[in-house]
C-alpha positions as a Markdown table, in Angstrom:
| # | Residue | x | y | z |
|---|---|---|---|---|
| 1 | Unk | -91.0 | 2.0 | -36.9 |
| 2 | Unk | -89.3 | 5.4 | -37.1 |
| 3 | Unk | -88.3 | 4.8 | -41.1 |
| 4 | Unk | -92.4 | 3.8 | -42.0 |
| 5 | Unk | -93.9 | 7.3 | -40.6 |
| 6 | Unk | -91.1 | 9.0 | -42.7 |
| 7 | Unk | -92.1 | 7.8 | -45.7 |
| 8 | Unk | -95.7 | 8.4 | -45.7 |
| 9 | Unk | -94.7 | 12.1 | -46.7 |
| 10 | Unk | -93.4 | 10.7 | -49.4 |
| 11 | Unk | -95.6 | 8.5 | -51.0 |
| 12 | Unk | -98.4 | 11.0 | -50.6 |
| 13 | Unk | -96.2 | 13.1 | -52.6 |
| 14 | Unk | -95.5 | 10.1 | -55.3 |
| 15 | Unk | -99.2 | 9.3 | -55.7 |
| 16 | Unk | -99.8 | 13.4 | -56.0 |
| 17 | Unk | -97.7 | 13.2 | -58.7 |
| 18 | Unk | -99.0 | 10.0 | -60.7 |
| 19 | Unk | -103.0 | 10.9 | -60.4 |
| 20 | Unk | -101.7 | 14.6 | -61.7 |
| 21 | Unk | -99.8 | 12.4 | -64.5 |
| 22 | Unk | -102.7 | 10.4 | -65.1 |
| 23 | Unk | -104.8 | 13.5 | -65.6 |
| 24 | Unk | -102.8 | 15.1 | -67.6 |
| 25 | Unk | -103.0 | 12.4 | -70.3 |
| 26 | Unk | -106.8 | 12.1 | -70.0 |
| 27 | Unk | -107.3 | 15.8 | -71.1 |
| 28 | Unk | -104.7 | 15.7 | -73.7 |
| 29 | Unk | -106.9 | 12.2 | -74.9 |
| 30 | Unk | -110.1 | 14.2 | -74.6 |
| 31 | Unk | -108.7 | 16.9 | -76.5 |
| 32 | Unk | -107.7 | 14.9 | -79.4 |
| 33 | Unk | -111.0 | 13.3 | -79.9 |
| 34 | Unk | -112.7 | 16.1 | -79.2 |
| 35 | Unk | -111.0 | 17.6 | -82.4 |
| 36 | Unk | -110.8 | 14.6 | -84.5 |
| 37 | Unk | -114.6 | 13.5 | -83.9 |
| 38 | Unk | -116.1 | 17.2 | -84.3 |
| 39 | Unk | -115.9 | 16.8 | -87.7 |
| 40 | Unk | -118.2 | 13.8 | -87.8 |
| 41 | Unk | -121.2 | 15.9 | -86.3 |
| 42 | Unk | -121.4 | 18.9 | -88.6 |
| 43 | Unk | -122.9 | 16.9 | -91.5 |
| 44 | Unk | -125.8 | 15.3 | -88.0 |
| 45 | Unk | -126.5 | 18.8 | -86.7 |
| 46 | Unk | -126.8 | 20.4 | -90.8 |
| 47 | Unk | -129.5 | 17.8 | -91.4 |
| 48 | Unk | -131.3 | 18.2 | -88.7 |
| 49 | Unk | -131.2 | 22.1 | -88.7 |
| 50 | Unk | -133.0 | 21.6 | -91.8 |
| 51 | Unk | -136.1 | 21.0 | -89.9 |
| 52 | Unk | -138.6 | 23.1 | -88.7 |
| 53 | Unk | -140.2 | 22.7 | -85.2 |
């Protein structure tokens, strides 16, 4: 019983460290298709800034 309450510290601590893992690669995938897909928009928002309201 003793060896299950000392490792709840632990896995806390392992789970800490996948989620901040896990986030770490959604930004960077965020990042890189915020960069490779801004590009696509210019030509959207020149056309319609064309317009008048």
């Amino acid at each position: 019983m003793r060896k299950w309450n000392s490792e709840r510290g632990a896995t806390a601590v392992e789970y800490g460290i996948f989620v901040a893992f896990i986030a770490a690669v959604v930004i960077v995938g965020v990042a890189a298709l915020g960069i490779g897909t801004q590009g696509l928009f210019t030509p959207v928002a020149t056309f319609f800034s064309t317009f008048s309201p």
